[in-house]
C-alpha positions as CSV (number, residue, x, y, z in Angstrom):
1,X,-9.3,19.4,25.8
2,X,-13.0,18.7,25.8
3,X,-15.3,18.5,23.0
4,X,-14.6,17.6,18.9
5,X,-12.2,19.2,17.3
6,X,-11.5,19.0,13.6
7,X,-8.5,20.3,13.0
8,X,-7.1,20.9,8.8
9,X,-3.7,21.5,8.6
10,X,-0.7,19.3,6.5
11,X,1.9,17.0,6.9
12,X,5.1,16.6,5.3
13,X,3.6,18.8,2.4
14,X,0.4,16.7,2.3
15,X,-3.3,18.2,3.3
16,X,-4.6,16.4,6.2
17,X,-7.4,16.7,8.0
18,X,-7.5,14.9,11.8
19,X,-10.5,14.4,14.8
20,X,-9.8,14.6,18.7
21,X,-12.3,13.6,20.7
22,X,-11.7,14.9,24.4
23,X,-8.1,15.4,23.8
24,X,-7.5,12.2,22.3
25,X,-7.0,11.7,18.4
26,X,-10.0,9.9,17.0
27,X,-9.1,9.7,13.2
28,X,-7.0,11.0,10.8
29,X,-6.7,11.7,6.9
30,X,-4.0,12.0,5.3
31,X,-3.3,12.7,1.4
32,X,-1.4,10.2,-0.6
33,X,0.4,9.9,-4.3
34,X,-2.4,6.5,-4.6
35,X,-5.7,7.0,-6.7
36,X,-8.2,8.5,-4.4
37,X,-11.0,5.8,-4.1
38,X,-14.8,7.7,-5.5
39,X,-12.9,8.2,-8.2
40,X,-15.1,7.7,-11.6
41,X,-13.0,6.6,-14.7
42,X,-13.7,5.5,-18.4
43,X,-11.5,2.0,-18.6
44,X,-11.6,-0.2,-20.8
45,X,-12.0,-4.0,-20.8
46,X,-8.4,-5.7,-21.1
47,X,-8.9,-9.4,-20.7
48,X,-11.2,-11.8,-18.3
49,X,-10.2,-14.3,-15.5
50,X,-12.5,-16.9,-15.7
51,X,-11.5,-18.2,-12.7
52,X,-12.0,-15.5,-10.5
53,X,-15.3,-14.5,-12.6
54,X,-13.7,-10.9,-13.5
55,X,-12.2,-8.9,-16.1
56,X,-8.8,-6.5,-16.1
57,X,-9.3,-2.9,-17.2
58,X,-7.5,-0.3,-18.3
59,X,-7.3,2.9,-16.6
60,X,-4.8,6.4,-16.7
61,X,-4.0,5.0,-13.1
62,X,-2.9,1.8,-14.2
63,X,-4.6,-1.9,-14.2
64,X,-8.2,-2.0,-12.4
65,X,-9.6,-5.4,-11.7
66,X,-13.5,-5.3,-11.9
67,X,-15.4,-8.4,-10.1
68,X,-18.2,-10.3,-11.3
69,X,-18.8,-9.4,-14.6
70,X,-21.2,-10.5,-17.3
71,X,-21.6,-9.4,-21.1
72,X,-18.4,-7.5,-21.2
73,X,-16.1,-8.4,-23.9
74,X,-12.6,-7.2,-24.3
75,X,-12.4,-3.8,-25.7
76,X,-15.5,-2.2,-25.0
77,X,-15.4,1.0,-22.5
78,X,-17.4,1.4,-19.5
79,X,-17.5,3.9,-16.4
80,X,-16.4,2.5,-12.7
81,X,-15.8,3.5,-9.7
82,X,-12.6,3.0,-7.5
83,X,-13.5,1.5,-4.1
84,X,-10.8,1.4,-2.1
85,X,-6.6,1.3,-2.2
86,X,-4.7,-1.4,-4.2
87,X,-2.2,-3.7,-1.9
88,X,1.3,-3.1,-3.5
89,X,1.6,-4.9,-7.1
90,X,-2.3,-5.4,-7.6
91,X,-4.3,-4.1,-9.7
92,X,-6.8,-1.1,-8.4
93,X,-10.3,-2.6,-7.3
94,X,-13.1,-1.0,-8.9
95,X,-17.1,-1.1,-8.9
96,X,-20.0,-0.4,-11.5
97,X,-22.0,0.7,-8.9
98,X,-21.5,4.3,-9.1
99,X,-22.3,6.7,-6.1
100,X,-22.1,10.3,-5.9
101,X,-21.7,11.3,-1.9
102,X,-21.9,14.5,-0.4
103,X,-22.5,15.6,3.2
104,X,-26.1,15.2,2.9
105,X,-26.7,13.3,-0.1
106,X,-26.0,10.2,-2.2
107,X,-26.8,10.0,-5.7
108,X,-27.2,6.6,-7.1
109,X,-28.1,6.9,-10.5
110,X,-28.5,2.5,-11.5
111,X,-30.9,2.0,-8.3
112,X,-33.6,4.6,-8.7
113,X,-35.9,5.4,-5.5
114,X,-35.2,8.1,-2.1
115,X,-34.4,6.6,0.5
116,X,-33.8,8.5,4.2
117,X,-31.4,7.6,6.7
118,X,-32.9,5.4,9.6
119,X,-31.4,7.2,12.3
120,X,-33.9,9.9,11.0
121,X,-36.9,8.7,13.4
122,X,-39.2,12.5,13.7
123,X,-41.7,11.8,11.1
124,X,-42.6,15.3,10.7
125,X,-38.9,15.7,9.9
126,X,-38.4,13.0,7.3
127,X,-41.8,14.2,5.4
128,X,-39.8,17.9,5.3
129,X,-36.7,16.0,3.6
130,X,-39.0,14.1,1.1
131,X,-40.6,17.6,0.1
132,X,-36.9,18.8,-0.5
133,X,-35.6,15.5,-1.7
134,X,-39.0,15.3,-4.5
135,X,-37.9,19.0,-5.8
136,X,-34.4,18.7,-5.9
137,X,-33.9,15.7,-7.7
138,X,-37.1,17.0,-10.1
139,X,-37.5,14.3,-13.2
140,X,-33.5,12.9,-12.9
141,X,-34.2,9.5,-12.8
142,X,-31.7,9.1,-10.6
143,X,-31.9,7.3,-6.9
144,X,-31.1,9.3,-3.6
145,X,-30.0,8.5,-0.1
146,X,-30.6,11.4,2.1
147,X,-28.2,11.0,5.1
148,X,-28.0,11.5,8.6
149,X,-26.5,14.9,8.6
150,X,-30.0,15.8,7.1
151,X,-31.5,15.6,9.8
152,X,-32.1,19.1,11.1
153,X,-29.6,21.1,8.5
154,X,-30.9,23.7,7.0
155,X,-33.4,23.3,3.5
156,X,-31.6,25.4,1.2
157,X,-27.9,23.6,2.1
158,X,-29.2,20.2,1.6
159,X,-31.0,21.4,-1.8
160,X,-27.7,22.9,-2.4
161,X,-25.8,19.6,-2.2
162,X,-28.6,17.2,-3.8
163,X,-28.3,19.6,-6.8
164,X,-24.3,19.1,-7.1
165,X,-24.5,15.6,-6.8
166,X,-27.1,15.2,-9.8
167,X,-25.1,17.8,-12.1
168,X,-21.6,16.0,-11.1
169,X,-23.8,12.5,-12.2
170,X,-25.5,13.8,-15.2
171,X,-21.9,15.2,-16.4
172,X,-20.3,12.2,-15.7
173,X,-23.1,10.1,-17.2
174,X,-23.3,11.9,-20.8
175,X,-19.8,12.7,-21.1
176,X,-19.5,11.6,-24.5
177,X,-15.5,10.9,-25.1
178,X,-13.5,8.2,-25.6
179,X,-10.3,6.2,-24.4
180,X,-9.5,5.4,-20.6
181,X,-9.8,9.1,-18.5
182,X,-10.7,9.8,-15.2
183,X,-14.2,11.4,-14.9
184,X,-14.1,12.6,-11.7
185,X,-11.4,12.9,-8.4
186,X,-12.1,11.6,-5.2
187,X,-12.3,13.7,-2.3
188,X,-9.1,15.0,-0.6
189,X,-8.8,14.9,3.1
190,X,-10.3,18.5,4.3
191,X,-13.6,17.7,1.9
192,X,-14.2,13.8,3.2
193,X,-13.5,15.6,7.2
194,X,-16.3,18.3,5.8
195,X,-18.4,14.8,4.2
196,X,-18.4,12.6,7.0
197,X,-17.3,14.5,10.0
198,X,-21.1,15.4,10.8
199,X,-21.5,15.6,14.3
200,X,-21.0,19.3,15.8
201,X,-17.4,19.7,16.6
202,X,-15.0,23.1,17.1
203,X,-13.1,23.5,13.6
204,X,-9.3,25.0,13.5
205,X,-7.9,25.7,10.1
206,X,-4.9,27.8,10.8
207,X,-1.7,26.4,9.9
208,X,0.1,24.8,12.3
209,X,-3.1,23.4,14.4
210,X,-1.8,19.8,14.5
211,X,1.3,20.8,16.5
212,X,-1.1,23.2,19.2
213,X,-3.8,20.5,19.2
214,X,-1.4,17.4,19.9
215,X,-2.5,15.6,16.6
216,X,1.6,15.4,16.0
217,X,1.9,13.9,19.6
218,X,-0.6,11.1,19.3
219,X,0.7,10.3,15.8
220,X,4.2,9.4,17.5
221,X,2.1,6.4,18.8
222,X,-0.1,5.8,16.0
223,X,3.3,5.2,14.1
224,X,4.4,3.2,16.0
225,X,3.4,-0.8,16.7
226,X,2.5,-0.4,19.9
227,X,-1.1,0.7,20.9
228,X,-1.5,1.3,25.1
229,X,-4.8,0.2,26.4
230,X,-6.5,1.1,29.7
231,X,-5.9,-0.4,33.0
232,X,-1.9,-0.8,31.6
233,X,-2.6,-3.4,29.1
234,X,-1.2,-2.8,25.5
235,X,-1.6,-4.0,22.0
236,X,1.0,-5.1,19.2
237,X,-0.1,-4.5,16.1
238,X,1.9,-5.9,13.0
239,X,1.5,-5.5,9.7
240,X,2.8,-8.6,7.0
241,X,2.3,-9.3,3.7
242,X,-0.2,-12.0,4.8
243,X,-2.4,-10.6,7.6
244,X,-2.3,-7.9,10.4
245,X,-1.3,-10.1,13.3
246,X,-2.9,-8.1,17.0
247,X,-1.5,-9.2,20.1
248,X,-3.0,-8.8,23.5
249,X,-1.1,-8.1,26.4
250,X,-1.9,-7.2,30.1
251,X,0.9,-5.7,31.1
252,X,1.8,-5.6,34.7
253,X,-1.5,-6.9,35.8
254,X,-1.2,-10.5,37.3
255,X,-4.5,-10.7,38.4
256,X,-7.1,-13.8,37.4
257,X,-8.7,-10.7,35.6
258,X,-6.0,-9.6,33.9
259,X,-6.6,-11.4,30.5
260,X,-10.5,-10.5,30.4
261,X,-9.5,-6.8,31.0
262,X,-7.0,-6.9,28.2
263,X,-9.2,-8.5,26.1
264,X,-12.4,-5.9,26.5
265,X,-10.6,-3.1,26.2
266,X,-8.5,-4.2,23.2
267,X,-12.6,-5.0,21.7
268,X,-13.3,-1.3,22.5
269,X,-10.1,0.1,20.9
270,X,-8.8,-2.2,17.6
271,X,-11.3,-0.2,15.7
272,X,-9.4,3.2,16.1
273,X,-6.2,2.0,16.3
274,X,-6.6,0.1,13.1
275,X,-8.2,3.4,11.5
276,X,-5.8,5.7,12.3
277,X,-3.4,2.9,11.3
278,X,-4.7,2.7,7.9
279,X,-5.1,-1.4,8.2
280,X,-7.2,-3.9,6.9
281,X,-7.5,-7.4,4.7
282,X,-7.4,-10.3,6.9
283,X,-7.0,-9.2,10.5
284,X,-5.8,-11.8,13.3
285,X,-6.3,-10.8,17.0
286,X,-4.2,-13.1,19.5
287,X,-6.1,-12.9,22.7
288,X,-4.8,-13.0,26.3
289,X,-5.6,-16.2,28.1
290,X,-9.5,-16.1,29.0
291,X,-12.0,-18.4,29.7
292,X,-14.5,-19.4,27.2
293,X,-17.2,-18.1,28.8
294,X,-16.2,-14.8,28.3
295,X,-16.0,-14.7,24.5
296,X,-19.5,-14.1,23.6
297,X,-18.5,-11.0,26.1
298,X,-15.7,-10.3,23.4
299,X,-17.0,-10.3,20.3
300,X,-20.4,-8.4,21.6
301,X,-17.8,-5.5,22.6
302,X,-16.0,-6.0,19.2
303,X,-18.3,-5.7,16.8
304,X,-19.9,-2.6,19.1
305,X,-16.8,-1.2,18.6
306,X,-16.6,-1.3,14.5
307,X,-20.5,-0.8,14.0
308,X,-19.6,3.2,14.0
309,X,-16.5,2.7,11.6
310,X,-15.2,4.4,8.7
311,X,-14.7,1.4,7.2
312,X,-16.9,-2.4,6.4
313,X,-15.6,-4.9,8.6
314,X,-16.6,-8.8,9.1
315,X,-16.4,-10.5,12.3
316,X,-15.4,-13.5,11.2
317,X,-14.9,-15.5,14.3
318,X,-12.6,-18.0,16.5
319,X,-10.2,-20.1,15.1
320,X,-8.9,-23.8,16.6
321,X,-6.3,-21.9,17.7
322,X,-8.0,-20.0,20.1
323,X,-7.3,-16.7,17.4
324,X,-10.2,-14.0,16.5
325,X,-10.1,-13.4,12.8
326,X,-11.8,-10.1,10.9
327,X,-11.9,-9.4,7.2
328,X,-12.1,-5.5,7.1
329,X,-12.2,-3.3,3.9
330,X,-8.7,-1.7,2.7
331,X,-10.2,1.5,2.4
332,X,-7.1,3.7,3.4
333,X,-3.9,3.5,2.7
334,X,-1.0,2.4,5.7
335,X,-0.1,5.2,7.8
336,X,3.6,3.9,7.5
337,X,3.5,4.0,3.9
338,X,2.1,7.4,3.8
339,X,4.6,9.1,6.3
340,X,7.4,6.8,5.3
């Protein structure tokens, strides 16, 4: 099967949305019982940690912890925004910086300004999205990020979107209660695929499209710890309560290659098999023998390989040990956890 295909279906009950890229699942999204990050909710301050420079909130989904903070005293209400999953027994990390995103446009109502996507180069086109941007988003006050999928989509759908994204911020904004509530959901799996699944792919909504596509196939793997690689080399891929722990292996090959094989095409695949995984926090890749030369090699390959990713990760570098260390973003929740 050539092409993108988004396929929207469920899982166990749960709405799911997945992407195969020439046959081969490229991402996945699966609904949980877990807070859905984006979403906006009035907390309230509980108490600070000094050490840590940050300050426990109250929320209807339980204990946030809010980073950084300065003038807020216990008691007083604000609005943030969840970021990302809570590990098991934390409390849920959230942000003031509050962003409304869409499939064409972010609304950024504390940093003020319109900004275009970079990727955007035709200068005849990026003066068309300023003329729609300058209309839409009229006397607001609000800041907007015009994004890639902008670039040629038609005028009324993007004026369309801009427009949501300022009511759902001027709503959330002057909403004039009281007490910890939630504002404003996240977005469920089939709305983020329709969000950030821009390029042009084939869509299938009829029930039962994971099991005709193979997204039900491919997720026997993707369950599983062990991610094949090309050329017969395979991956490990552990979760603990510490760190993810990745180990390299070359399989049958016994060639003097056989490591720097491994190695590049683990670099050109952790970052889907970690996304499909649901993984981050502290990531530790144990490499197969290689000679030193060939790192720079590595890591240019690596961080290649994550600069297109869902989510924010940090190359962090080599250890004494001869281990590769990343700090990527917990934006999803584990696969295992999900479809336990």
């Amino acid at each position: 099967m050539k092409g993108r295909t988004i396929i929207l279906d469920h899982i166990d009950g749960r709405e799911a949305a997945a992407l195969m890229v020439d046959g081969q699942l490229e991402d996945l999204l699966i609904d949980s019982d877990a807070p859905t990050p984006g979403t906006i909710y009035r907390a309230r301050a509980d108490r600070p940690v000094k050490g840590q420079g940050g300050m426990f909130l109250t929320t209807p989904d339980g204990p946030a912890f809010l980073r950084q903070v300065k003038g807020l005293a216990p008691g007083q209400e604000l609005l943030v925004q969840l970021t990302g999953y809570a590990e098991a027994g934390k409390a849920l990390p959230v942000s003031q910086k509050l962003l409304f995103k869409s499939r064409y446009a972010i609304v950024t109502p504390e940093a003020p300004g319109l900004n275009i996507s970079r990727s955007i180069r035709d200068e005849e086109e990026r003066d068309r999205l300023l003329e729609i941007a300058h209309d839409a988003i009229g006397g607001s006050g609000y800041g907007l990020i015009l994004r890639s999928a902008c670039d040629g989509a038609d005028s009324t759908d993007i004026e369309e979107d801009i427009l949501a994204m300022v009511s759902l911020a001027s709503q959330v904004l002057e909403d004039a209660g009281s007490g910890p509530e939630v504002l404003a959901e996240g977005d469920t799996p089939h709305l983020l695929a329709w969000r950030d699944w821009t390029d042009p792919a084939d869509i299938e909504r009829e029930a039962g499209g994971f099991e005709r596509l193979g997204v039900l196939d491919a997720l026997e793997t993707v369950r599983g710890i062990r991610e094949p690689l090309s050329g017969g080399a395979f991956l490990f891929i552990e979760q603990t309560r510490a760190l993810v722990a990745v180990d390299v292996n070359t399989g049958a090959d016994t060639s003097l290659a056989a490591g720097v094989k491994a190695n590049m095409a683990c670099a050109k695949s952790l970052a889907r098999a970690l996304r499909l995984r649901g993984l981050g926090g502290q990531i530790v890749i144990d490499p197969a023998p290689m000679p030193k030369k060939d790192r720079r090699a590595f890591e240019t390959a690596l961080r290649a390989s994550f600069r297109s990713d869902s989510e924010d990760t940090v190359l962090v570098g080599w250890t004494t040990l001869g281990h590769f260390e990343l700090q990527r973003k917990r934006g999803r929740i584990p696969l295992k956890e999900v479809l336990a």
